[in-house]
Wavefront OBJ file of the C-alpha trace (Angstrom):
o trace
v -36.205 5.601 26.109
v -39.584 4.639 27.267
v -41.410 6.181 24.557
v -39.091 4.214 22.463
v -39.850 1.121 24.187
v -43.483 1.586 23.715
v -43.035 2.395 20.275
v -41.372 -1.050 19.719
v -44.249 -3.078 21.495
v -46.236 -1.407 19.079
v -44.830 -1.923 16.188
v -43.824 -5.765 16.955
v -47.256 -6.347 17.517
v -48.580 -4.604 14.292
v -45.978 -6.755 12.292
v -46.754 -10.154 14.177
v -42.705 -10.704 14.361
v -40.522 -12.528 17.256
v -40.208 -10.312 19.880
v -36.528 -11.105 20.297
v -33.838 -10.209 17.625
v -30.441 -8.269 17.481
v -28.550 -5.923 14.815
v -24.881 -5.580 14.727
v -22.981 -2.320 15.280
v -19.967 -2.894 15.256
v -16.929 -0.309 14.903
v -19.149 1.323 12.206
v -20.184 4.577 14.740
v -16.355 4.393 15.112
v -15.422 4.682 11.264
v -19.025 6.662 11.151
v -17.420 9.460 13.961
v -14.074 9.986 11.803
v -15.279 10.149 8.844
v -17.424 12.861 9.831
v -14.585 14.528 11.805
v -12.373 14.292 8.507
v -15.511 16.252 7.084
v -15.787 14.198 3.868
v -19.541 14.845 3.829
v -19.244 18.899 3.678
v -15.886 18.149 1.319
v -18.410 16.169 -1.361
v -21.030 19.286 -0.790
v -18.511 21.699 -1.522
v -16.566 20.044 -4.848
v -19.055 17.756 -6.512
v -22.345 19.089 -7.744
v -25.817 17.664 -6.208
v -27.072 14.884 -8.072
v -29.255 15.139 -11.311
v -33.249 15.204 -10.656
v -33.620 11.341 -11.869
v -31.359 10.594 -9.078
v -32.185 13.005 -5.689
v -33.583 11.739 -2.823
v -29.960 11.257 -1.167
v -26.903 13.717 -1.730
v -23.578 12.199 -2.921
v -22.064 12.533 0.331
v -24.146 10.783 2.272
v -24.226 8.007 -0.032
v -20.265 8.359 0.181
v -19.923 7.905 3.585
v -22.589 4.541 3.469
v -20.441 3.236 0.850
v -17.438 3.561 2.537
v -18.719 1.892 5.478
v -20.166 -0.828 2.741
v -16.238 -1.443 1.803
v -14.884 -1.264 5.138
v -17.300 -3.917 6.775
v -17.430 -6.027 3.313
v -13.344 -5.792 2.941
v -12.803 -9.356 1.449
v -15.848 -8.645 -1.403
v -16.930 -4.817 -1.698
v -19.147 -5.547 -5.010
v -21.235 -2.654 -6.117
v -24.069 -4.402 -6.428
v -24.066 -5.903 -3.147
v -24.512 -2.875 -1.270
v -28.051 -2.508 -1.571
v -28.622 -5.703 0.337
v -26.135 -5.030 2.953
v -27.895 -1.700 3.952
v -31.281 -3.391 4.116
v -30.046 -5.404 6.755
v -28.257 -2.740 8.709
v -30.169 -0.345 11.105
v -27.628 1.212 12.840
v -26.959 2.969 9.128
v -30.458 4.862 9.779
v -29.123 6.062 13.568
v -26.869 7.893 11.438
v -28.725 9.231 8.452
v -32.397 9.109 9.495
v -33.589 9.853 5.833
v -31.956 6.791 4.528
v -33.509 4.453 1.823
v -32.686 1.008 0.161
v -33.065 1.838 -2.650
v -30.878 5.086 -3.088
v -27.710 1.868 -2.899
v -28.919 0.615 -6.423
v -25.749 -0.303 -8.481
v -27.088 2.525 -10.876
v -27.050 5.013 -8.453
v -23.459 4.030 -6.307
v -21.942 3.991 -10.314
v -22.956 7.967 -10.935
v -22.181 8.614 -7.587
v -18.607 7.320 -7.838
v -18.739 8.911 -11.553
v -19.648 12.254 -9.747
v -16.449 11.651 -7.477
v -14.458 10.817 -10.114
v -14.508 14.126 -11.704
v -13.901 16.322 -8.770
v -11.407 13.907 -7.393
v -8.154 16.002 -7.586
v -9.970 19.203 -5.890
v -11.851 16.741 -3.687
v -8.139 15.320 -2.421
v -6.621 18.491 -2.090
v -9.942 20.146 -0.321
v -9.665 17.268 2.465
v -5.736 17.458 2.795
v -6.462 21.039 3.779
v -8.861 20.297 6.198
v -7.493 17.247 7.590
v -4.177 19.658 8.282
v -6.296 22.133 10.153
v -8.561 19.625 11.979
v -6.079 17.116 13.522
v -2.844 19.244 13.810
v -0.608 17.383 11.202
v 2.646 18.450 10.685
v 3.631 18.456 7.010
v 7.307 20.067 7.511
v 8.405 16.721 6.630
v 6.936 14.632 3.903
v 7.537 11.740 2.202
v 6.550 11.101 -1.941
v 6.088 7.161 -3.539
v 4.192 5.586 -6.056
v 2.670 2.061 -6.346
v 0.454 0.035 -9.393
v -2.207 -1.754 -9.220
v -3.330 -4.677 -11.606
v -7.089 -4.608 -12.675
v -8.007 -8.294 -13.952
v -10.871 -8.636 -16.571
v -11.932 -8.265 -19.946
v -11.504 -4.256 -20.834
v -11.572 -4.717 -25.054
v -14.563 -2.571 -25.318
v -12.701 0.888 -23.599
v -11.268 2.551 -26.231
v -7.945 3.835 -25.833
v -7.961 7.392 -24.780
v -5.401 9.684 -27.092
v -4.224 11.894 -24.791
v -1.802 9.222 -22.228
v -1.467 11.406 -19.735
v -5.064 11.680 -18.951
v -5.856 7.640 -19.865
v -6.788 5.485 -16.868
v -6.387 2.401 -17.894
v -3.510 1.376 -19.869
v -3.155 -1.967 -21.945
v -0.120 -4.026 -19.946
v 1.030 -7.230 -20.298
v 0.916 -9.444 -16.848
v 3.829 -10.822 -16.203
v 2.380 -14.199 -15.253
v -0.042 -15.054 -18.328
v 1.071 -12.304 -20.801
v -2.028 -11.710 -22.260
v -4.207 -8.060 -22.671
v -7.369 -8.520 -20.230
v -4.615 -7.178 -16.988
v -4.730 -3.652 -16.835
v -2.085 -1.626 -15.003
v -2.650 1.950 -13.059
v -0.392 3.932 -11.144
v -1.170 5.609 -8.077
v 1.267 8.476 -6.987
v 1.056 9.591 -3.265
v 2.481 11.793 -0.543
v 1.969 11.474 2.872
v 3.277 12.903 6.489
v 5.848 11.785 8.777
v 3.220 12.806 11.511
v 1.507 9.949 11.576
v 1.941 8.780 7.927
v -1.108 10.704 7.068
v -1.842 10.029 3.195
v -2.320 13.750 1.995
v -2.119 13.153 -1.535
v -3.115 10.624 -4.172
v -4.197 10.077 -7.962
v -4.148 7.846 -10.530
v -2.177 7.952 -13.297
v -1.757 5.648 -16.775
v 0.153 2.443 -16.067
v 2.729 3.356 -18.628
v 3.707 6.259 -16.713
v 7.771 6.663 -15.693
v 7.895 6.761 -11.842
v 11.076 9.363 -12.420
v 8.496 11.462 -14.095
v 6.045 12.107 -11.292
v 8.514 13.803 -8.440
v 8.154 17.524 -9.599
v 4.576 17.417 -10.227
v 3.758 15.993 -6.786
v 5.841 18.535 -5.570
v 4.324 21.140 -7.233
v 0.781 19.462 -5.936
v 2.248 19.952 -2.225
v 2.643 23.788 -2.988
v -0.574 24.310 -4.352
v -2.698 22.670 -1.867
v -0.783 24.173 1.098
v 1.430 27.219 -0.450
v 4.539 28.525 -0.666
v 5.401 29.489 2.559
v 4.737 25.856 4.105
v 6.899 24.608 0.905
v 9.888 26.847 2.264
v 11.946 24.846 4.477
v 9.698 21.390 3.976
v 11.588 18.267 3.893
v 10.682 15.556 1.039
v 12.411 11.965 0.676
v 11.784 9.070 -1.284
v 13.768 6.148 -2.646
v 16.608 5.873 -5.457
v 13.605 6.863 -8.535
v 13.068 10.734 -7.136
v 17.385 10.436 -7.501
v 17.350 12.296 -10.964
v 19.158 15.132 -11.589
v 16.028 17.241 -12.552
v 14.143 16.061 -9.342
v 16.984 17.269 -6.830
v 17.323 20.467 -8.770
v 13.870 21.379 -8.838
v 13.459 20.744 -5.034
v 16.793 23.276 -4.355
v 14.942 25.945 -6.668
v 12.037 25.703 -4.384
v 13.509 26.314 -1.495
v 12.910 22.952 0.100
v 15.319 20.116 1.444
v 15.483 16.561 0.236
v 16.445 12.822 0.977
v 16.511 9.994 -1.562
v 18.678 6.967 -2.091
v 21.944 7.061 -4.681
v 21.036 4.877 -7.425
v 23.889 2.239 -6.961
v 23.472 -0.226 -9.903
v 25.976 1.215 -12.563
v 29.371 1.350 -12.773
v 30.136 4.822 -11.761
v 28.052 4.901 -8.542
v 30.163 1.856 -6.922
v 32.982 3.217 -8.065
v 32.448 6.671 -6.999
v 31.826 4.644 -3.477
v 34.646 2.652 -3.332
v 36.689 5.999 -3.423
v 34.267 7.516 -0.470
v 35.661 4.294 1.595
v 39.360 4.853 1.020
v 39.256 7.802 2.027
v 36.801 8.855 4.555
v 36.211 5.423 6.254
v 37.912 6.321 9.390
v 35.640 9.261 9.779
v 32.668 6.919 10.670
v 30.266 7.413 13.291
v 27.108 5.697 14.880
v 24.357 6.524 14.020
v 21.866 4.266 15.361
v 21.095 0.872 17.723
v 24.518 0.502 19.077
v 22.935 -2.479 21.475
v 20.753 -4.227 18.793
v 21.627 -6.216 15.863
v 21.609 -4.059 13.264
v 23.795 -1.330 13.628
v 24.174 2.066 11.708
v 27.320 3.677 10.784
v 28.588 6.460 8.590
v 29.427 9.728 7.487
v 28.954 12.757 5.400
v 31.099 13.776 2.313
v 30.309 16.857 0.122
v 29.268 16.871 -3.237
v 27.890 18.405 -6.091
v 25.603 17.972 -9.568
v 24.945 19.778 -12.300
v 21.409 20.675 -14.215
v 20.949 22.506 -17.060
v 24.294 24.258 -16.634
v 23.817 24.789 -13.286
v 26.053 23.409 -10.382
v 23.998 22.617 -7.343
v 25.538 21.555 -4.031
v 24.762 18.092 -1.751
v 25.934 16.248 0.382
v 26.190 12.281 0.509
v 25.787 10.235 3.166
v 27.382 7.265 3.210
v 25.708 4.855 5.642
v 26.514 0.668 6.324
v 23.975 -1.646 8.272
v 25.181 -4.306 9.666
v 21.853 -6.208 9.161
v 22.152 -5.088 5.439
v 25.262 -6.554 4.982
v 24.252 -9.913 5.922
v 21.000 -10.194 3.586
v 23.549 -8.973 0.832
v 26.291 -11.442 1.158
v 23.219 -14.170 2.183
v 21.327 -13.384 -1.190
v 24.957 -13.243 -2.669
v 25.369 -16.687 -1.924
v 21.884 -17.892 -3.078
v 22.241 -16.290 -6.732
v 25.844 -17.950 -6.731
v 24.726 -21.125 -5.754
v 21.376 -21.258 -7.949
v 23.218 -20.208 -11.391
v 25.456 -22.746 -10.162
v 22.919 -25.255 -10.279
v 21.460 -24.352 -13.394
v 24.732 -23.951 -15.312
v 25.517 -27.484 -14.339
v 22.206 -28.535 -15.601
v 22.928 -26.933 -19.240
v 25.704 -28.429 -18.939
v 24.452 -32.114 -18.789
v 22.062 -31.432 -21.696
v 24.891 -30.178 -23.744
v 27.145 -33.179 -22.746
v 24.291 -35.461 -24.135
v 24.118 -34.229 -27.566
v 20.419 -33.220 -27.702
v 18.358 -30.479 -26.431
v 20.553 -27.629 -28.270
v 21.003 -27.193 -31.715
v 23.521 -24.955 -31.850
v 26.167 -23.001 -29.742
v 23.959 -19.995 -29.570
v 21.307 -21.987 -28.282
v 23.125 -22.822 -25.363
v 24.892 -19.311 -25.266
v 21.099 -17.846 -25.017
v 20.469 -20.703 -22.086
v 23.588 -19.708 -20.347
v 22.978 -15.806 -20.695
v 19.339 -16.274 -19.295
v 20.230 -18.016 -16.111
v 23.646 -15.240 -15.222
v 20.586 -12.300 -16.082
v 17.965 -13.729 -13.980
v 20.441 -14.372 -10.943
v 22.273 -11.191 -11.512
v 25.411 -13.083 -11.807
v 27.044 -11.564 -15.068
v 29.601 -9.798 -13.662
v 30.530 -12.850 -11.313
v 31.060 -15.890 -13.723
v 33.209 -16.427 -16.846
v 32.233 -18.836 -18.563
v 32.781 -20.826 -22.549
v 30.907 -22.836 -24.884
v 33.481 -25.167 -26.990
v 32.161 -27.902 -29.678
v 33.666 -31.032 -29.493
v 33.102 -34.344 -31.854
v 33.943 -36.952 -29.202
v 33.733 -41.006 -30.157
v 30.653 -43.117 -28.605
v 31.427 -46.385 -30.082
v 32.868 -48.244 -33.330
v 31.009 -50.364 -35.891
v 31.951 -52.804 -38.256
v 32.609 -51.928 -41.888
v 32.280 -55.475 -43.008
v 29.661 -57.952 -43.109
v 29.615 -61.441 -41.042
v 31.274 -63.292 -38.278
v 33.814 -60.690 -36.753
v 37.235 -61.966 -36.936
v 40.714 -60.511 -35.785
v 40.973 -59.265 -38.957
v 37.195 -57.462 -39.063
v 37.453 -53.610 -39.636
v 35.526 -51.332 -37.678
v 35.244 -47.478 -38.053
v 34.232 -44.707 -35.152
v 30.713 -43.694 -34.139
v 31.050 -39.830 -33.274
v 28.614 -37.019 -32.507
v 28.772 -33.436 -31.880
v 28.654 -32.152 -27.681
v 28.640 -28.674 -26.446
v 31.320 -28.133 -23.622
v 30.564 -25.609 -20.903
v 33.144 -24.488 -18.871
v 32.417 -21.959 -16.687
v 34.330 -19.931 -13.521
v 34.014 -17.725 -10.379
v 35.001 -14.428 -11.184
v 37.047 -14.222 -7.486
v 38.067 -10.579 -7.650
v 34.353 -8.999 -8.775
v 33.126 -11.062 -5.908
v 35.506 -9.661 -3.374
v 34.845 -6.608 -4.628
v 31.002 -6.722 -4.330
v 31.028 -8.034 -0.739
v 33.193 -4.654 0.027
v 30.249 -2.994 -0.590
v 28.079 -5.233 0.976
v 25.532 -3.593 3.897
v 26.216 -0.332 2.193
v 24.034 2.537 0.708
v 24.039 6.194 0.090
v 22.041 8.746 0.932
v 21.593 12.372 -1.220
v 20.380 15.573 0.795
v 20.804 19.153 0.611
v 19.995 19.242 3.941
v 22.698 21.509 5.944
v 25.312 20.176 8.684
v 23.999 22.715 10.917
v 20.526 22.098 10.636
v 20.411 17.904 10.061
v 22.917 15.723 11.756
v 23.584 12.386 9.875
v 21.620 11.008 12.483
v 18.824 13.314 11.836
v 18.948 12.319 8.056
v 19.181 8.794 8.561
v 16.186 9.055 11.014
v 13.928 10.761 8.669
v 14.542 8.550 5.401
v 13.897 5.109 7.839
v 10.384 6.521 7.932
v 9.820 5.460 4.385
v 7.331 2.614 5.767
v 4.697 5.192 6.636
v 3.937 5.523 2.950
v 4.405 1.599 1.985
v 1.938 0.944 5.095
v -0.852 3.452 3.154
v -0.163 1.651 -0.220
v -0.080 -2.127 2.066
v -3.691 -0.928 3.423
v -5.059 -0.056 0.106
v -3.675 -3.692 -1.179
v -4.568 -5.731 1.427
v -6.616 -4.694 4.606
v -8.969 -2.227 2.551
v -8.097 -3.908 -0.592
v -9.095 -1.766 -3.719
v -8.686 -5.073 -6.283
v -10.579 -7.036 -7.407
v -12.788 -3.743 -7.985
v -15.905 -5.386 -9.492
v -15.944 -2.437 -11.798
v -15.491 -1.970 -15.325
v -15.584 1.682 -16.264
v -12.686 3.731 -15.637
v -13.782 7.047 -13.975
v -15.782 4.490 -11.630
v -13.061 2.627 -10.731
v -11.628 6.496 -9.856
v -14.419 7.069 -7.759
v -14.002 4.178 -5.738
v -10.025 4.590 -5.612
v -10.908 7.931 -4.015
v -12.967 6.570 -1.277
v -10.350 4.062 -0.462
v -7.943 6.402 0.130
v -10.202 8.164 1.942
v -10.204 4.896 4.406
v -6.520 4.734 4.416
v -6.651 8.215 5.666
v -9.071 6.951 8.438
v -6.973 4.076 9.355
v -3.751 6.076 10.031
v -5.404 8.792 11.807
v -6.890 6.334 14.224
v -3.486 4.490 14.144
v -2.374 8.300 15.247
v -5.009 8.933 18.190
v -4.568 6.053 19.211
v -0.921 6.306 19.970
v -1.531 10.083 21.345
v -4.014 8.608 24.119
v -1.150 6.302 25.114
v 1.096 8.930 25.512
v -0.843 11.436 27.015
v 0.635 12.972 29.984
v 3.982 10.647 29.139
v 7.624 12.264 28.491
v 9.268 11.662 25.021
v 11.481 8.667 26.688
v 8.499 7.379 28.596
v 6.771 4.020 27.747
v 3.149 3.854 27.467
v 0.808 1.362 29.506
v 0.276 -1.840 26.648
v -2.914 -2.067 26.057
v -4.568 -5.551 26.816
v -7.105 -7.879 24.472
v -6.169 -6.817 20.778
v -3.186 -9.249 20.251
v -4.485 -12.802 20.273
v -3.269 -15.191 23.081
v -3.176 -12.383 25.547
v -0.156 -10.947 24.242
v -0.168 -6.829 25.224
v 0.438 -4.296 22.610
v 2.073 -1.003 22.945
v 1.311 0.499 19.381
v -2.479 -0.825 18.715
v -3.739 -0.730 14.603
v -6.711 0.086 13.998
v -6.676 -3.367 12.053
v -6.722 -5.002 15.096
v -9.447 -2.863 17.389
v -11.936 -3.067 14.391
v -11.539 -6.886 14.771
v -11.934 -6.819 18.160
v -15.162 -4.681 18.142
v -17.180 -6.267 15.261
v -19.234 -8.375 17.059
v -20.865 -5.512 19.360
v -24.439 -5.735 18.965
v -28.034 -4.336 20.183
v -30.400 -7.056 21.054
v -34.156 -6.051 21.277
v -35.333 -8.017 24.308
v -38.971 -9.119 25.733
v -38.786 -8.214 29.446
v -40.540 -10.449 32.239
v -43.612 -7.738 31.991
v -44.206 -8.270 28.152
v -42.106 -5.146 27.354
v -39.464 -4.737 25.054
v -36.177 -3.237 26.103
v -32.484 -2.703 23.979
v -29.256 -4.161 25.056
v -26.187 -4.317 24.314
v -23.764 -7.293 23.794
v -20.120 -7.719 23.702
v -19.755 -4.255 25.098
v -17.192 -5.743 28.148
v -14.796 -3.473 29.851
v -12.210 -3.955 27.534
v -14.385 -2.907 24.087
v -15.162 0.290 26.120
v -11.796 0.924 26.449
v -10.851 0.291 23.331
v -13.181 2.655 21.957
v -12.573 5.704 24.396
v -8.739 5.062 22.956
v -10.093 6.046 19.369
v -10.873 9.344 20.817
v -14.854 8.485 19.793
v -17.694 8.929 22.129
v -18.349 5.899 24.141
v -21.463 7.234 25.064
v -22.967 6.976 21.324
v -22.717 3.051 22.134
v -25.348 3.420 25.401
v -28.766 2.241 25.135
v -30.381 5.161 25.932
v -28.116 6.491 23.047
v -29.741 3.778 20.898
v -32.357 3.969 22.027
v -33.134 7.896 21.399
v -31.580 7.392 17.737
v -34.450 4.767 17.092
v -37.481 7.204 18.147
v -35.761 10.214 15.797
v -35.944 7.399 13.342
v -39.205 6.120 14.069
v -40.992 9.716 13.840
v -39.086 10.579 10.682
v -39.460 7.329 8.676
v -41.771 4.941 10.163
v -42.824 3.213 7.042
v -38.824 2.448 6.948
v -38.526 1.743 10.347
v -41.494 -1.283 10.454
v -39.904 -3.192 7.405
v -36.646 -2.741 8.628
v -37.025 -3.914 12.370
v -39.331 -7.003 11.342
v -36.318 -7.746 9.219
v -34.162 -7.820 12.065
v -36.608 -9.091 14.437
v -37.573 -12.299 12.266
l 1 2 3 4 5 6 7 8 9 10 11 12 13 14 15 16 17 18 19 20 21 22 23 24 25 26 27 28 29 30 31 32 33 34 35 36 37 38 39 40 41 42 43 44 45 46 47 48 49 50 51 52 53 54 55 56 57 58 59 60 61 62 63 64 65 66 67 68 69 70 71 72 73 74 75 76 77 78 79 80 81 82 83 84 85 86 87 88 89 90 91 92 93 94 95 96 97 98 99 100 101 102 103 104 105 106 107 108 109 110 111 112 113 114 115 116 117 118 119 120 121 122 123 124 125 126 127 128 129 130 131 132 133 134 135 136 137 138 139 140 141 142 143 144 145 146 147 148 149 150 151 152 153 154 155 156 157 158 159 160 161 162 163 164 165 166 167 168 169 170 171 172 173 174 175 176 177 178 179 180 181 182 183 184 185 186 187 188 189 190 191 192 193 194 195 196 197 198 199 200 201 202 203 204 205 206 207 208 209 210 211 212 213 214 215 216 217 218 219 220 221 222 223 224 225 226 227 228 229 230 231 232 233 234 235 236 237 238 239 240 241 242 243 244 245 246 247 248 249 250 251 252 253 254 255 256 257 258 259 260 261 262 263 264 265 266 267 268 269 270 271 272 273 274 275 276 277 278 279 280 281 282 283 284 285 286 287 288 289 290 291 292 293 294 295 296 297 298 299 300 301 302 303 304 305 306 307 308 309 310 311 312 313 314 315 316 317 318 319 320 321 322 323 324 325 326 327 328 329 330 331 332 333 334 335 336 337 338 339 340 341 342 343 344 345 346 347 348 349 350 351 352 353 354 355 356 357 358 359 360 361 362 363 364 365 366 367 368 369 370 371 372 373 374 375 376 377 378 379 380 381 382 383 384 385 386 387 388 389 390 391 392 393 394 395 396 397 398 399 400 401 402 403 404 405 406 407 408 409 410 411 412 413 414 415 416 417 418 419 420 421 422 423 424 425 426 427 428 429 430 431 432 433 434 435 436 437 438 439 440 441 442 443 444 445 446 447 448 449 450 451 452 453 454 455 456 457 458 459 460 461 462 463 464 465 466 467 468 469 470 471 472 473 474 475 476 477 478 479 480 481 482 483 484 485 486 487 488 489 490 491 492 493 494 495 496 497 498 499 500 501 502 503 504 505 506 507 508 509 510 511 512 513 514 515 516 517 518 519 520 521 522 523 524 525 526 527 528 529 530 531 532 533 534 535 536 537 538 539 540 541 542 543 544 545 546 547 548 549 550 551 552 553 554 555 556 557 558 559 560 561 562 563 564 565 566 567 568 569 570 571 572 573 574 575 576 577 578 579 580 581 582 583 584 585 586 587 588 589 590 591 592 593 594 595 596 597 598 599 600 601 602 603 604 605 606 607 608 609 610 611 612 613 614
């Protein structure tokens, strides 16, 4: 640390530069210390080939993991170009990779590097869902499968439109806002753990692709990253689109279980219901939260399907939430009373003789507003033209006398009558709070309980997708070219990985020691206003730890020394509960980073500190 001193007064007397100055850390030797436990460095050595000779000086990994910091500290705006500024004015980047240079972040450089990605991405995703299994323990007996889209806005006329859809990235949508051809839609299919809601799998597919489509292939991915024997006996749900026939059947042929939502839209499916209820209601258990609000009943009834002339066995569990019913008959009531509304209001234009020109105008009108409030099946309703009489006028010309003869002023109005269909409404509150789960699962094995349990854990995968959205947000991307816009997809679901296995480490440090019904301490100073939280994000402690800082200091003897700020008790805490090393955040620590860097690079090291320092 002295030397390191020394070597400051030095060098801030060389440049002629205020002797007083700071540089912020932040969580970045956090996200810095996972990133390199998740290995992502030795993944990009092993699957992507070292960069061409125009472009060496840094390998791809390296430059990875700076750009992935770059996106995590510049979340509201990660544009490419940007970069190159941002690590100019960040030292603690150089504690990390001594060798590193401004100039290796040009936009040129960052776009082959994600191009490099971009083309190794599948074998890079399945080479870090191997080692991310091994490393941190995850259980993947029970996993659950989803896909998401993502709108890119911008002009993309000049891409040409690949041939082969299955392997285009960018597909020509319409938005549904503006309907025009400059919003481009991609789909991203995913998999992920109930252990933590670890994101294990991801890629991006055209935007015209069928979600129904996507199930077998996934699970087919699952096998050939981790094999056949952990795809014996594994456990895969998803929602009402992995429902199909061929889905459920392919999952039973692989010797795997599954849970997915019936697909309760059509006819036969409410029917098929309605029949369940008459005759296995009484049979209903609890399943869950008998002393909350929403409560959890049901029960299992035996079923079967057929597949290419093939009968397969399931079950169905019929569940009802109480909290479920009441946003069903609520939003009931809403539609009802907003088609209401806006029937009335066609029918005051009709009754006015203008705005419609004929009955199928109105018909159309009429037909729009039941379809948009998904009120078809609940209103009757008829359009009848009528020539009613407005006033009279005289035939004659002059004074008008008794005798004066006058004939009628008519025009044509449209007549909407229109009525609540009672007994379709009774019917659909019946089956109000209800929904139906299909698994292959065995009675012996899974309880109903079990099932349900399992299947509520859906919100692991939607809070991977909700991070990629909106707390790591991958749009607007500031990129034009597809396999780009690939590459930096990849290393965003890289960071989602790194936010739930924080999220996960987290939560094991809290529990440590504990028994499965034991509550953990809260943990004080993430929630504003003082509040305590038992289940801290990683959202949340990166907030709270952004501002820590190093502060290069003159001492009273005309020395320099390091210091750090906003390191209180609480920050330390905070990050021993990420599992990192709190010791990497110690001024000797700093300090002993900053001579390695000095000796190494000390060109580097003089602009960069008189930078800071100014």
């Amino acid at each position: 640390m002295e030397k390191a001193v020394s070597e400051f007064k030095r060098i801030v007397k060389r440049t002629k530069a205020t002797r007083i100055g700071s540089f912020t850390i932040g969580f970045l030797l956090i996200a810095a210390y996972y990133l390199r436990r998740m290995r992502l460095l030795d993944s990009i050595r092993d699957c992507v080939p070292s960069p061409p000779k125009q472009y060496r000086g840094m390998e791809y990994g390296k430059m990875a993991v700076v750009y992935a910091l770059y996106i995590l500290a510049n979340y509201q705006g990660h544009t490419v170009y940007g970069c190159e500024e941002w690590v100019a004015k960040q030292p603690v980047l150089r504690l990390l990779f001594p060798d590193l240079k401004t100039e290796y972040f040009s936009e040129d450089r960052i776009g082959h590097m994600l191009e490099a990605i971009s083309r190794a991405a599948d074998n890079l995703t399945m080479t870090m869902a191997r080692r991310l299994v091994e490393i941190f323990d995850i259980d993947v007996s029970s996993i659950f499968l989803d896909l998401t889209n993502y709108t890119f806005f911008g002009d993309y006329s000049d891409i040409p439109i690949m041939q082969d859809m299955t392997e285009q990235l960018l597909d020509y949508a319409n938005s549904p806002k503006s309907h025009d051809r400059k919003h481009k839609a991609v789909v991203q299919e995913a998999f992920c753990s109930t252990d933590g809601g670890i994101m294990l799998w991801n890629k991006l597919l055209s935007g015209s692709t069928s979600d129904v489509s996507r199930y077998v292939p996934m699970v087919k991915r699952f096998r050939q990253i981790f094999g056949q024997d952990k795809l014996n006996d594994t456990l895969f749900a998803g929602d009402s689109k992995m429902a199909s026939a061929e889905n459920r059947a392919f999952i039973q042929n692989c010797g795997s279980y599954y849970i997915c939502m019936e697909y309760s839209t059509n006819d036969s499916t409410k029917e098929r219901l309605r029949k369940d209820l008459r005759d296995r209601k009484e049979e209903m258990e609890i399943l869950r939260n008998e002393e909350q609000e929403d409560q959890y009943k049901g029960f299992r009834a035996e079923s079967d399907f057929a597949w290419q002339e093939n009968m397969y066995k399931e079950d169905r569990i019929v569940i009802h939430s109480s909290q479920y019913e009441k946003t069903q008959l609520n939003s009931l009531q809403a539609r009802m009373d907003k088609c209401a509304e806006r029937l009335e209001q066609i029918k005051r234009i009709g009754l006015q003789g203008h705005g419609y020109k004929n009955e199928d105008a109105i018909r159309k009108q009429v037909d729009k507003a039941l379809a948009s409030n998904h009120c078809k099946e609940f209103i009757f309703y008829q359009v009848c033209k009528e020539t009613v009489v407005v006033g009279r006028k005289a035939i004659t010309r002059g004074r008008h006398t008794s005798d004066t003869q006058y004939r009628d002023i008519t025009k044509t109005v449209f007549l909407l009558k229109y009525s609540r269909d009672e007994p379709e409404i009774d019917k659909a509150k019946e089956l109000a709070g209800y929904f139906v789960l299909l698994s292959n699962c065995p009675a012996d094995r899974f309880s109903c309980k079990e099932i349900l349990a399992a299947y509520k854990n859906a919100y692991k995968i939607e809070f991977n997708f909700k991070l990629q959205k909106s707390i790591i947000p991958a749009v607007p991307a500031h990129i034009k070219s597809p396999s780009r816009i690939r590459g930096l997809m990849f290393l965003i679901a890289v960071l989602a990985q790194l936010y739930t296995l924080c999220d996960r480490e987290m939560l094991a440090q809290m529990r440590k020691g504990l028994k499965a019904d034991e509550v953990p301490v809260p943990i004080k100073g993430i929630l504003p206003q003082g509040h305590k939280s038992f289940r801290p994000q990683t959202e949340s402690v990166f907030h709270r730890l952004k501002d820590i800082s190093c502060s290069v200091e003159e001492t009273d003897d005309a020395t320099l020394a390091l210091k750090m700020n906003y390191l209180d008790d609480n920050a330390s805490n905070l990050i021993e509960l990420t599992s990192a090393d709190l010791s990497q955040y110690d001024e000797d620590s700093i300090g002993s980073l900053l001579e390695i860097w000095m000796r190494e690079n000390p060109a580097d090291f003089t602009s960069v500190i008189s930078i800071v320092l100014s």
